[in-house]
N, C-alpha and C positions, 0 to 999 in steps of 0.2 A: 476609312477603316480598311479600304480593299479586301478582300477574302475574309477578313478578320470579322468574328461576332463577338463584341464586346459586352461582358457580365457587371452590368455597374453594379456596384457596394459603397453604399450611402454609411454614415453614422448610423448606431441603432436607436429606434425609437423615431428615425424622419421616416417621410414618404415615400415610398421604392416603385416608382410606376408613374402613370407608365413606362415600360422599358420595349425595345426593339430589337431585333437581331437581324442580321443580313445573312441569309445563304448562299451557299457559294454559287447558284443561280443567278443572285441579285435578289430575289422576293424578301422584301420585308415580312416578318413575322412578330405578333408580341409575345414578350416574356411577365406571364402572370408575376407582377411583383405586389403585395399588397403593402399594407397600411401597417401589419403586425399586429400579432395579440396585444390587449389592451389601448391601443389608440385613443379610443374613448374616456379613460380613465382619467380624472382629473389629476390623480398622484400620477405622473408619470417622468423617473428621472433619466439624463440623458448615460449615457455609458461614461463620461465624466464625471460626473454627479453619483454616480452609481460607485465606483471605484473608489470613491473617499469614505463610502457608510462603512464603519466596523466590522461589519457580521460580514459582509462581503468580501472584504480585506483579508479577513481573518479564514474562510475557506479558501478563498485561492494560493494563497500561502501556505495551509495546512499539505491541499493536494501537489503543489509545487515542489514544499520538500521533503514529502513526501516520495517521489517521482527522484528527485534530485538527490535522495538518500539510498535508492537502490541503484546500485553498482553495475555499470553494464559488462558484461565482456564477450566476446567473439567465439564460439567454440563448434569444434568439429567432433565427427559422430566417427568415433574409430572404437574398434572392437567391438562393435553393441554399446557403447557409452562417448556421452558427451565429455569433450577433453577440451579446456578451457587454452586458447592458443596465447600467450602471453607476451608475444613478438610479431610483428609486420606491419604494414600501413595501415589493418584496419585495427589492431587492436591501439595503434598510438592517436589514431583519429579520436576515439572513444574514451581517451586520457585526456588529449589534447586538441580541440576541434581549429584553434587559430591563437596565434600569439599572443592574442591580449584575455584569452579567456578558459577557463580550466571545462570538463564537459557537464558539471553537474552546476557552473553555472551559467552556462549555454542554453541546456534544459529546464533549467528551473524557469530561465526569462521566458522561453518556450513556449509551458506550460501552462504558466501566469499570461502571456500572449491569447492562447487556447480557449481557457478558461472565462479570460474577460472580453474577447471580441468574437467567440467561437472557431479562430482558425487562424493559424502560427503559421511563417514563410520560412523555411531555414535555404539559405543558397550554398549550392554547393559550387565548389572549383574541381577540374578535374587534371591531370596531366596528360601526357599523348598515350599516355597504355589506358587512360580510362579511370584510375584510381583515384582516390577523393584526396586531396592536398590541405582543402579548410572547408571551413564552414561558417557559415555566418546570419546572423539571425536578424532577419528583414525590418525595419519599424514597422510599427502600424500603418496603415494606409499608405504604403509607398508597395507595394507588389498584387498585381489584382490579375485572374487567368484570361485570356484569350482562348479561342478555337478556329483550328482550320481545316474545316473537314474534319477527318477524324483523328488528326492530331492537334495537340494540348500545347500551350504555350503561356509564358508566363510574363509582364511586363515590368517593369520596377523603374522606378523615376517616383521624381517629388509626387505626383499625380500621376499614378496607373492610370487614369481615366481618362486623361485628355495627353494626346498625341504632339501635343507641343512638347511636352514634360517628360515624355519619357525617356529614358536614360538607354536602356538597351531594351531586346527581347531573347530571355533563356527559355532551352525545350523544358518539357514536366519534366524529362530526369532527372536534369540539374536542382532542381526546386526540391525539397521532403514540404509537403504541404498537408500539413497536419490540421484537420478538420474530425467532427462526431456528428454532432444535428444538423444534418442539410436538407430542410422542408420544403426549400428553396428552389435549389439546384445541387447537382451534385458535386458544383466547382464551390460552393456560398457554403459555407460555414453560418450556424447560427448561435449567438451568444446564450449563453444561459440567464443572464442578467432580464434578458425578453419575460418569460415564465415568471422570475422573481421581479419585475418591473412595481407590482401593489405592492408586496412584502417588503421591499426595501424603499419606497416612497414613505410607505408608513412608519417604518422604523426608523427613516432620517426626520420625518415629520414629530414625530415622538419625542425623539433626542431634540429636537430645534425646541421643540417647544417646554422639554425641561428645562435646558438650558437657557431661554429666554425668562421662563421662571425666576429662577435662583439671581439671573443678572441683574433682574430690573424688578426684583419684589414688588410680582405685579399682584400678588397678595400679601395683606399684613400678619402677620403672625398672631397678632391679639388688638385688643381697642381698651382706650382707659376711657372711662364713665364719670362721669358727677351727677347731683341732683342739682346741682349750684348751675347759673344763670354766668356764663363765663364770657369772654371779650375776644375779639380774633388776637388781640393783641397776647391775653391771659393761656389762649388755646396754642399760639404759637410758642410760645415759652413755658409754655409743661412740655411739647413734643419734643424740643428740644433737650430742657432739663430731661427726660425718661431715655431720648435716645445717646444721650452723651453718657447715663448708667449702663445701657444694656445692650447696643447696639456697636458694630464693629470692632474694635480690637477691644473693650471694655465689656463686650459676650460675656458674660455670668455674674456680671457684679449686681447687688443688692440696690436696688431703689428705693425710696421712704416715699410711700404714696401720703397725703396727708388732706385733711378739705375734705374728705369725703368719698375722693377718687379711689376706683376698684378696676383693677385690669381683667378682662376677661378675655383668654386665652382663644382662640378663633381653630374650630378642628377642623379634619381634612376630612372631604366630603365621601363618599363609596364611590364616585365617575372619579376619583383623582387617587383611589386608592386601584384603581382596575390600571391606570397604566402600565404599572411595572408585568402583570398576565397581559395588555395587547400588546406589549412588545415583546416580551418573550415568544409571544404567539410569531411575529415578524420572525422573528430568529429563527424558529424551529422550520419556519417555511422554507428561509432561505437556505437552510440546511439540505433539506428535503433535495429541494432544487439543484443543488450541488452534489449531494450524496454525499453528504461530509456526516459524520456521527455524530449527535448532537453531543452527546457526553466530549468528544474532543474540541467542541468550542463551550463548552464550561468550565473543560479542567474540574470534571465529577469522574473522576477514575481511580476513587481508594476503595470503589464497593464491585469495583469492575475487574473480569478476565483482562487482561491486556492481551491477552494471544487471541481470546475469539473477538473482542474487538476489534480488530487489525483483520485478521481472516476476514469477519463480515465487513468490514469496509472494501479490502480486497475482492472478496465475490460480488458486490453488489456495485461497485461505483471505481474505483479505484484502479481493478486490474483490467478494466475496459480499455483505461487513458494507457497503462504499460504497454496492452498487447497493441495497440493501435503505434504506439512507437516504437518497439520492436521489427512490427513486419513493417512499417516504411523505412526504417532502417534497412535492411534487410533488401528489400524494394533497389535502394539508393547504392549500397554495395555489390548489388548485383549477385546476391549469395543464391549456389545452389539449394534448393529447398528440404530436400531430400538429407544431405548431411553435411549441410551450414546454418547456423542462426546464429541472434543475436539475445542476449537474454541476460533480462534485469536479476538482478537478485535482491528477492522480496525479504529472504531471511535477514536483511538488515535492520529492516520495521520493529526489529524484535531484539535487537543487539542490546537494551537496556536492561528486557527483560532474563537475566541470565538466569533464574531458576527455571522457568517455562525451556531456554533453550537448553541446558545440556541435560534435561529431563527427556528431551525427543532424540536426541544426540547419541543417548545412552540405550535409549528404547530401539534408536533403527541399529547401533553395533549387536544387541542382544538379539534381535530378531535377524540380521544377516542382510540387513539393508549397505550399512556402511561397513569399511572393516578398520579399527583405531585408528588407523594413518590419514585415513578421509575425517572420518570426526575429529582429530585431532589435526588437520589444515582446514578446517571449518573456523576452529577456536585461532589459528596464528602459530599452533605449536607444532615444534618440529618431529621427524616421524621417530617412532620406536621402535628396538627388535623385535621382527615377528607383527611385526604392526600393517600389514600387506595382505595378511589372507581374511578374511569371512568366517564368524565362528557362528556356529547355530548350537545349541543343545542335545543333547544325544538322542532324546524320547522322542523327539520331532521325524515326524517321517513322511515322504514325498507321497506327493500325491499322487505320483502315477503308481505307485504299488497297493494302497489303501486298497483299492479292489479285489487285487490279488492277497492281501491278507483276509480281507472279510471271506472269498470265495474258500480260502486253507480252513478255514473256522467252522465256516457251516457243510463241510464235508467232513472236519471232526466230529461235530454234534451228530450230522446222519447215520455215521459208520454202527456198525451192531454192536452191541452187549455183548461182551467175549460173555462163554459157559464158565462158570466159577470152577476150579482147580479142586480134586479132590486131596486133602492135605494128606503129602507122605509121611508115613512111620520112620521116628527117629531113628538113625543106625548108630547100633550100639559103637561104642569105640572099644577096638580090642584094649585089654588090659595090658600098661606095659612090661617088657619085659624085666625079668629078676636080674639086676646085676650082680656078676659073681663075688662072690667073699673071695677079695685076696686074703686072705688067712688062711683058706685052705691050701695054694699055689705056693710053691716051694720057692724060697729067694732067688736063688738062680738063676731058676725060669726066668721068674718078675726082671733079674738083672741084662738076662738076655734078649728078652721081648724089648726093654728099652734102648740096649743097643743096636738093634736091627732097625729102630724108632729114629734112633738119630741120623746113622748112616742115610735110611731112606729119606731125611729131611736136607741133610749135608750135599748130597748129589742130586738134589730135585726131583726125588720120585715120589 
C-alpha cells in the first residue's frame, strides 16, 4: 500500500475488523471497525435482501424523485439578488451531466446509491482550465477513499480494495462523494438499512410467511364432519367430490352435503389477525428510519395539507439530502461562496398543488415580496406592462419612521389646552344701497349716459 492507508468497506451487515492502517511513519494502527448494530439479531437481511422488501423500495424512490424533481440551477448574487445564470459550462453540466444521461436522472441513481449503501461516488472529468466536461456515477463497490497524509484520494477498479484491480487513482476533487451517517469514519458512509435491519427482517418475514400461506393452504378453510363410521376410500372421495364444488376456478358453487355431513367453517385466530398491525408496525419504522412521511407511503393524503406535508418532510429529512448536494456541488465547481451557488428548487414538490401555489404567489405580489413579472415567470408566463416594479399598499408604512410618528403623537396629546375664545358680536351688514328710480332721470340723460357706455367699452376703457 506504500504511503497509502486503506479504509476497507465490506457489504453491510458482515464483519468489519479487524482493520489496520499504516502511517506515513510505517506504525501500524487499528481502525475500530465493529460488528454493526444488530449483529446478534437472528432477522438480519443482507443490503441485497434488503433492497427487494417494498416499504424499502418504496422510500428510496420516494426521496430519489423527490431530489430528482427539484430543478437545479447555477445563480449569481448581483444587485442584492440571486440571478439564475442560464448559459455556460456550469449551467449545461446541471442539464446535461454526460451523453448518455440527462441530470435528474444521474441524481436520482445518486440518491437511490446514497440512501441504499449510505454513500454515492459521482466522477468528475475536468479540462485543462479546470472546468467539469461530465460526470459519471460510480457502481457500487468499485470506488473506495485512500489517504496520504493529509490529502484524500480516491481509487476505482473492479475491487477498490485489493491493488491488483485497481483501475486508476483520482484526487477528492475529482470525486462529489456524497455521504450523511459516518459513525465510522468520516471517508465511510453508513447505510440506513443498518437502523432498519429488525424492521425490514420482520416485514420481509411477514410477507414470506403470508405468502407462503395462501400458496400452500397450510390452513383449511373449514372441515366436513359425520357421525357415520366412513372408509379411507369413502373419505377420499367426499374431498374430492366437495373440492371439485367449491375449490379453484368452481369458488362459489353450491355443494349438496347429504349422509349426515355438516361443514364447519374454521375462523381466524386473534395471533393471525395481529399480522396485518405487526406489519404496519415494520412499515412505520422503516419510515421513521428514512424520514419518509408515513402518509406518503400509504397514499392517505385526501385528509392531508399537501404544502405542510411537503415543508415538514423538507425540514425534517429531506432538505438535509438537498443541501448536502448543493454544497458538494458547489465544492466541485469551485464556486465563490460569497456570490455563487447552486440551488435546488423545492417549489416544484408543489407544482400539482396549484391552489396552495398561486395562493403564496399572490400573497408575496401583495405584500411586495415579488413584483407580477417574477410571479408570473414562476408560473411559465410571459411578462406584462408595468409588470417590473413592487406594489405595496398605501396604509403600509416603513418602519423606520413608526417612531417618529408615535414621537409627533405623543407631543400632540402633551401640548396645552388652548384658553376658549370669547365669541365676537355679529356685525351688522350695512343695509344696501337705494337704487335710483330711472323715472325720475330725464331720457336724454339715460341716452347719453349710455353712449358715453359704449364708447368706453368700444376703445377698451
Amino acid at each position: 500500500m506504500g504511503w497509502f492507508s486503506r479504509f476497507k468497506q465490506e457489504p453491510e451487515g458482515s464483519y468489519r475488523g479487524p482493520a489496520v492502517g499504516v502511517a506515513p511513519s510505517g506504525a501500524i494502527f487499528p481502525i475500530p471497525f465493529g460488528d454493526g448494530f444488530g449483529s446478534g439479531l437472528a432477522i438480519q437481511p443482507t443490503i441485497a435482501d434488503a433492497r427487494l422488501n417494498p416499504t424499502v423500495y418504496a422510500c428510496i424512490a420516494l426521496i430519489s424523485r423527490a431530489v430528482a424533481l427539484c430543478r437545479p440551477s447555477f445563480q449569481e448574487l448581483k444587485g442584492g439578488r440571486w440571478v439564475t445564470v442560464d448559459s455556460g459550462p456550469i449551467a449545461d453540466q446541471l442539464r446535461y451531466p454526460n451523453g448518455a444521461q440527462q441530470f435528474d436522472q444521474l441524481i436520482y441513481n445518486a440518491v437511490a446509491q446514497l440512501e441504499t449503501y449510505g454513500e454515492a461516488f459521482i466522477l468528475l472529468t475536468r479540462n485543462g482550465s479546470g472546468q467539469i466536461t461530465s460526470q459519471s456515477l460510480a457502481p457500487p463497490g468499485t470506488c473506495s477513499p485512500y489517504m496520504a497524509g493529509p490529502a484524500i484520494y480516491y481509487s476505482v477498479g473492479d475491487d477498490p480494495l485489493d491493488p491488483e484491480r485497481i483501475s486508476y487513482m483520482v484526487p477528492a476533487s475529482d470525486v462529489l462523494h456524497l455521504r450523511q451517517n459516518c459513525p465510522r469514519h468520516p471517508l465511510i458512509g453508513e447505510s440506513p438499512l443498518k437502523a432498519a435491519a429488525l424492521a425490514t427482517g420482520l416485514n420481509s418475514a411477514l410477507s414470506c410467511n403470508q405468502a407462503r400461506f395462501f400458496a400452500q393452504m397450510s390452513r383449511p378453510s373449514g372441515v366436513l364432519s359425520t357421525d357415520l363410521m366412513l372408509t379411507r376410500a369413502q373419505i377420499q372421495e367426499l374431498r374430492k367430490a366437495f373440492e371439485d364444488q367449491s375449490a379453484g376456478m368452481n369458488a362459489g358453487g353450491i355443494p349438496i352435503l347429504a349422509g349426515g355431513l355438516k361443514f364447519q367453517q374454521m375462523a381466524i385466530s386473534s395471533q393471525d389477525s395481529q399480522l396485518v398491525q405487526a406489519q404496519s408496525m415494520s412499515i412505520a419504522d422503516i419510515s421513521r428510519v428514512y424520514g419518509v412521511p408515513l402518509a406518503l407511503l400509504n397514499a392517505e393524503t385526501s385528509n392531508i395539507n399537501t404544502e405542510m406535508l411537503v415543508n415538514h418532510w423538507l425540514s425534517t429529512s429531506l432538505g438535509s439530502i438537498l443541501e448536502l448536494i448543493e454544497r458538494s456541488y458547489e465544492r466541485a465547481f469551485r464556486l465563490s461562496i460569497a456570490t455563487q451557488r447552486i440551488n435546488f428548487d423545492t417549489d416544484q414538490l408543489l407544482r400539482i398543488d396549484v391552489k396552495s401555489r398561486i395562493e403564496a404567489l399572490t400573497k408575496g405580489v401583495q405584500g411586495g415580496v415579488y413584483s407580477p413579472d417574477e410571479a408570473r415567470r414562476k408560473e411559465g408566463l410571459p411578462p406584462t406592462t408595468g409588470g417590473t416594479e413592487v406594489f405595496l399598499q398605501r396604509q403600509m408604512t416603513p418602519v423606520s419612521i413608526i417612531s417618529e410618528m408615535a414621537a409627533a403623537e405623543l407631543d400632540k396629546l402633551n401640548e396645552p389646552t388652548p384658553e376658549p375664545v370669547a365669541p365676537v358680536a355679529p356685525v351688522a351688514e350695512p343695509e344696501p344701497a337705494a337704487e335710483p328710480d330711472t323715472k325720475d332721470i330725464p331720457s336724454f340723460l339715460l341716452k347719453s349716459a349710455v353712449r358715453e357706455m359704449l364708447k368706453d367699452a368700444i376703445h377698451g376703457r
